[in-house]
C-alpha positions in Angstrom: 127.3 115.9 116.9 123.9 117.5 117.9 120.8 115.7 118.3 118.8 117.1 115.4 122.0 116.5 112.6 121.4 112.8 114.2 118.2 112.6 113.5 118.1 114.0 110.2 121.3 111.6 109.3 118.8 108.3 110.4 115.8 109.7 108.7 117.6 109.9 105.4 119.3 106.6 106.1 116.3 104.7 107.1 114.6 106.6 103.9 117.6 105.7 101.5 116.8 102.1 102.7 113.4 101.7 102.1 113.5 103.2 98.8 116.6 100.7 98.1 114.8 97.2 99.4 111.2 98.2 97.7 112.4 99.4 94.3 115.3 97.3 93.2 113.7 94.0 95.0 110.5 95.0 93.3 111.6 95.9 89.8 113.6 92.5 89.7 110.5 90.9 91.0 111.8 89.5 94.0 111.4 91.5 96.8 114.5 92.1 99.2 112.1 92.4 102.4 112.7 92.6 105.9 110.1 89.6 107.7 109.8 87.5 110.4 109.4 84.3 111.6 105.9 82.9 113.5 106.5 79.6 114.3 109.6 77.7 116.9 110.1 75.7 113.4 113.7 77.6 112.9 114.4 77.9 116.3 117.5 78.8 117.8 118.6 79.8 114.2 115.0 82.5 114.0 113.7 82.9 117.3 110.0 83.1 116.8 108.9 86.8 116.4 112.6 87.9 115.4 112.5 89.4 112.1 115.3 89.2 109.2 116.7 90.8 106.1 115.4 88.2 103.1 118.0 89.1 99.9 116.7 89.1 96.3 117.5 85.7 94.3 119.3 88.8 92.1 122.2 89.3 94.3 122.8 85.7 95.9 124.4 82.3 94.8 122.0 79.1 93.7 120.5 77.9 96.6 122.3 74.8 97.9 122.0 72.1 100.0 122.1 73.4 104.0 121.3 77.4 102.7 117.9 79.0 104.6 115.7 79.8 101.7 112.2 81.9 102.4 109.9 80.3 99.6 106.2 80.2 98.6 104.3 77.8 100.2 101.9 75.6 97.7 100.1 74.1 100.2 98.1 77.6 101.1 98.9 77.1 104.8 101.5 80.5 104.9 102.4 82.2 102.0 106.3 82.4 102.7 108.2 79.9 104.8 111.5 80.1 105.9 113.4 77.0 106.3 116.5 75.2 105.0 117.2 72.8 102.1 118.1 69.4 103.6 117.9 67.4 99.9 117.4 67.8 96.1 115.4 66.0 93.9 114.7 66.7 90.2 111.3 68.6 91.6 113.0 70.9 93.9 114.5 71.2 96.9 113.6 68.8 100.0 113.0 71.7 102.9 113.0 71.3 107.0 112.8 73.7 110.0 115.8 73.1 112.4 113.8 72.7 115.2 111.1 69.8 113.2 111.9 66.1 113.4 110.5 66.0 109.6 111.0 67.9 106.3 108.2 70.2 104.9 107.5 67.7 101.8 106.8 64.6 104.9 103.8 66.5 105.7 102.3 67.3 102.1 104.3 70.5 100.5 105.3 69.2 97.4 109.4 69.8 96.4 110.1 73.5 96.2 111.1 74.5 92.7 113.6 77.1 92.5 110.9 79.6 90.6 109.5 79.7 93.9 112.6 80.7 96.0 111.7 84.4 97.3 115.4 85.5 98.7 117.9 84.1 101.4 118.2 85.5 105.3 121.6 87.2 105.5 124.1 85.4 107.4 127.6 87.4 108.7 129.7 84.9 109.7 127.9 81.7 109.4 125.2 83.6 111.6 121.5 84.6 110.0 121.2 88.5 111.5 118.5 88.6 113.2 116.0 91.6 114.8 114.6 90.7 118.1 111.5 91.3 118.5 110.6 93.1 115.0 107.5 90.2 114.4 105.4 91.3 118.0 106.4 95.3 117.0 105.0 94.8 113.1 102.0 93.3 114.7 101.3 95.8 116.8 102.0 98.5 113.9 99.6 96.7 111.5 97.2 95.8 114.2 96.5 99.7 115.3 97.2 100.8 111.1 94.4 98.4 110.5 91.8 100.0 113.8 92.6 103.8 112.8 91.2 102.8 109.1 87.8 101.4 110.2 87.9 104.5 112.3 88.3 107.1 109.3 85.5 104.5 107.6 88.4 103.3 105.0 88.1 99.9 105.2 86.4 99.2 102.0 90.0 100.6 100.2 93.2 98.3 100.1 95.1 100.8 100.2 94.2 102.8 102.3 96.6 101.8 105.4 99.8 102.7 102.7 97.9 106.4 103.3 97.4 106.2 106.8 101.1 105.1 107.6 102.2 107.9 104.9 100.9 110.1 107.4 101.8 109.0 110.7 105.4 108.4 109.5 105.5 112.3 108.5 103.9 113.4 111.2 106.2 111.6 113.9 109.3 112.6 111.8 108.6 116.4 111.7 107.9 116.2 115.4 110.6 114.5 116.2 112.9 117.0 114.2 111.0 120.1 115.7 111.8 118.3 119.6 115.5 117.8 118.7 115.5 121.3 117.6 113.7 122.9 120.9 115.9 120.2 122.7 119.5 121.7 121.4 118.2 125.4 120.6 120.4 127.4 123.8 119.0 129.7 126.0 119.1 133.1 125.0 121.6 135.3 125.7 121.8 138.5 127.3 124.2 140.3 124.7 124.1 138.9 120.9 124.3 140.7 117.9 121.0 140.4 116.2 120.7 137.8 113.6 117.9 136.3 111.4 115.8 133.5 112.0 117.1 130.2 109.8 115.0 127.1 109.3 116.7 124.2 108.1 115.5 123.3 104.4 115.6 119.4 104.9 112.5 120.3 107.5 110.9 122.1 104.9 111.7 119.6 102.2 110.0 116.7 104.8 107.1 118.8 105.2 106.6 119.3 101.4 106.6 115.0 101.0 104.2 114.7 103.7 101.7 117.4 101.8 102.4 115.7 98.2 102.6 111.9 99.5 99.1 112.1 100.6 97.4 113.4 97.6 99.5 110.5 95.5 98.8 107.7 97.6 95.0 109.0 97.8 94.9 109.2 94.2 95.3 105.6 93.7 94.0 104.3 97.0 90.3 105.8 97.1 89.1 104.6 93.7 90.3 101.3 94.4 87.7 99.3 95.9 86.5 95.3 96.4 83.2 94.7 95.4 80.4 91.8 96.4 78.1 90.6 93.8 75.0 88.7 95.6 73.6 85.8 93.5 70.6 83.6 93.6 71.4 80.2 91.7 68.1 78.7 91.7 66.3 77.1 88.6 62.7 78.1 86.9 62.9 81.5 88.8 64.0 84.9 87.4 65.1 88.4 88.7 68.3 90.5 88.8 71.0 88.4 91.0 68.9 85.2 89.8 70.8 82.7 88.0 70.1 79.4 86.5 72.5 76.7 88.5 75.7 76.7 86.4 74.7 79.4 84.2 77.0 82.0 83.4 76.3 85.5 82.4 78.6 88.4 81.0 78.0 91.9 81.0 80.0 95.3 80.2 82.8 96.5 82.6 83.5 99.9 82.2 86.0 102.4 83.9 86.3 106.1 83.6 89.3 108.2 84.2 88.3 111.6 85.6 91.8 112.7 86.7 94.5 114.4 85.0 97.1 111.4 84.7 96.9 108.1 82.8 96.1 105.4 85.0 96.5 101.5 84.7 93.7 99.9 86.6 94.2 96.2 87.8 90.8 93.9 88.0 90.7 90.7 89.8 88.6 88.1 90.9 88.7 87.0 94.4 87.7 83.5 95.0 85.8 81.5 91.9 82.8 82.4 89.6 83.9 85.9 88.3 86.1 86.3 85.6 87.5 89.5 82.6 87.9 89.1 79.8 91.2 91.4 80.2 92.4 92.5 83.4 94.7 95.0 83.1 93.3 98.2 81.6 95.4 101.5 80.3 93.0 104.8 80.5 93.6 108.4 80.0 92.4 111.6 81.1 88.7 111.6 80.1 88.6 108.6 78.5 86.7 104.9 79.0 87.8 101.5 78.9 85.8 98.5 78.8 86.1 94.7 79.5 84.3 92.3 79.4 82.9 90.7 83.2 82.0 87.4 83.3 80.0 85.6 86.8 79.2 82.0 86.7 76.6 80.3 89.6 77.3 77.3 90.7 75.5 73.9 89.9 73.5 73.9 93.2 71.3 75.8 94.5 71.4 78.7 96.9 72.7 82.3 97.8 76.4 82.9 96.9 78.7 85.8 96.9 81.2 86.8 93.9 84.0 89.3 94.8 86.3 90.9 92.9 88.9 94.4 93.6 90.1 96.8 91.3 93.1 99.0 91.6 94.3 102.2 90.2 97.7 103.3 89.8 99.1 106.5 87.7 100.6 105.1 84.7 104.5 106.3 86.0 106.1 102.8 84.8 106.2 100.6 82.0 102.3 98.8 82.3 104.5 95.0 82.8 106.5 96.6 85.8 103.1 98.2 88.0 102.0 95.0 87.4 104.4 92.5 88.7 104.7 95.4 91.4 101.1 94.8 92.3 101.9 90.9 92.0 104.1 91.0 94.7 101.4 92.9 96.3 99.4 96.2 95.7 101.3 97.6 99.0 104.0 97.2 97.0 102.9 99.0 94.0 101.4 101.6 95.7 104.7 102.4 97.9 107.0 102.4 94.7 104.9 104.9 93.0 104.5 107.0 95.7 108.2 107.0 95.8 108.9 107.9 92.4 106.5 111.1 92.9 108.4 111.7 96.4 112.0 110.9 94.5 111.5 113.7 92.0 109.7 116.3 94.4 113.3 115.3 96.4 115.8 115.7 93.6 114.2 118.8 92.7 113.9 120.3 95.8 118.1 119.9 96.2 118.4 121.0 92.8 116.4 124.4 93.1 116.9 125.0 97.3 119.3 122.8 98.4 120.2 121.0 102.0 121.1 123.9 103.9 119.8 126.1 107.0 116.8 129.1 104.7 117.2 132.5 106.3 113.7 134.0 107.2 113.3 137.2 105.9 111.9 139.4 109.2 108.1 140.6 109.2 108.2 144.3 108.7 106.4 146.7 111.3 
């Protein structure tokens, strides 16, 4: 098999994947993700850093006594934990890492209801399959994601690192595919009838999702935004910012939708003292919606800060779905839209072209 048919059959494996795990896991709202473990807690079971294929709720048996369950943490400490049910009670499940000498709920995490079971590792054989060293590489990744953002002055957008990655990922593929092709591509030959130049369509098709991905993931990551409102909650004194301690004041939200597809914008509070009236908002082209924002000081005095995000998304679902999309997290939602776009361009692309090798049509002299 040459190298570049090998690298085109991983790309559309890997992409086949990815598609797979983030849509289905998404739509059924539990994720079928591929994490890791931080902590010796699960060790020799999960090595810390090793990383692990967590399956949807959707496709497994009841959780039972002596299964590895990844669940939400209640405590705020982590927001998943992977460990395994030692006990029941009529609360939830009684949870301990293999490698602690007590269980979760010893040290203050209330029982873990089943509501709040995210997936199951997969085990073959009695054996959870593991991916060495996946947590140090996903750190690294996010880590030098997160450095080329600030550098393109993108930090201010959540998602703005969905874009960059876009990017890089279609970058790398097309030049790996152009290296495999220069790599297997034999040396000329002396005597050869004269043929046209081919290039294969797939390369063309990659190219074509790298030019529409960005537009799509830029057209939902640059409005959204996260906003600081700067407060003064001190009494007998008066100003804009200036707020009477415990006072609350509301004013008009408004949002205006200057591009050509409907969008469903997401508004949330982050932290306490800022509230809407209704946060999810459905806008067409050229038109306005409105809600209603609400910030509250608090009873004591002093300078506080009141934060809260919006997020756009093209209206390509049901509003319920790109919501409990951007639930699980607006990565998430961003990623599944995108593919959607991507999934079309793809399916139409085959349709009209075609996987197979496009003959050039020679420049005429």
């Amino acid at each position: 098999m040459r190298i570049r048919a090998w690298v085109w059959r991983v790309l559309f494996v890997v992409l086949f994947c990815v598609i797979f795990f983030v849509v289905v896991g998404a739509l059924t709202g539990h994720p079928l993700f591929l994490g890791y473990v931080e902590t010796a807690s699960m060790d020799p079971t999960i090595a810390p850093g090793e990383g692990f294929v967590a399956l949807s709720p959707m496709v497994t048996p009841p959780p039972s006594q002596g299964d590895i369950i990844v669940f939400e943490s209640q405590t705020d400490e982590v927001d998943l934990v992977v460990h395994r049910i030692v006990g029941r009670t009529e609360e939830g499940f009684i949870t301990q890492g293999d490698n602690n000498p007590f269980t979760d709920q010893d040290r203050g995490e209330p029982p873990v209801p089943a509501a709040n079971v995210a997936g199951q590792p997969l085990v073959v054989g009695g054996t959870v399959v593991t991916v060495p060293g996946y947590g140090p590489f996903t750190v690294a990744v996010q880590s030098w994601l997160q450095a080329v953002v600030v550098a393109l002055g993108l930090g201010r957008y959540p998602g703005a690192t969905i874009t960059v990655a876009v990017g890089v990922i279609g970058v790398s593929a097309i030049s790996v595919s152009v290296l495999a092709e220069v790599l297997t591509t034999p040396g000329r030959e002396t005597t050869r009838a004269p043929t046209r130049p081919t290039v294969d369509s797939r390369l063309v098709l990659l190219i074509v999702l790298v030019i529409v991905a960005v537009p799509v993931t830029t057209f939902m990551t640059l409005p959204s935004e996260t906003t600081e409102i700067t407060i003064l909650s001190a009494p007998y004194a008066s100003g804009p910012g200036v707020f009477e301690p415990g006072e609350a004041k509301t004013t008009a939200f408004s949002v205006e939708n200057t591009q050509f597809v409907p969008k469903v914008i997401i508004l949330e509070s982050q932290g306490t003292g800022v509230e809407f009236s209704t946060s999810v908002l459905t806008v067409n082209h050229g038109q306005t919606a409105t809600t209603n924002l609400t910030v509250t000081a608090p009873p004591t005095e002093g300078t506080y800060v009141r934060v809260y995000s919006q997020h756009h998304y093209p209206r390509l679902l049901p509003v319920g779905v790109i919501y409990r999309l951007h639930a699980v997290s607006p990565a998430v939602a961003t990623g599944v839209l995108t593919g959607i776009v991507l999934g079309g361009v793809t399916v139409g692309f085959w349709l009209r072209v075609g996987f197979r090798a496009l003959t050039l049509r020679p420049s005429s002299r």
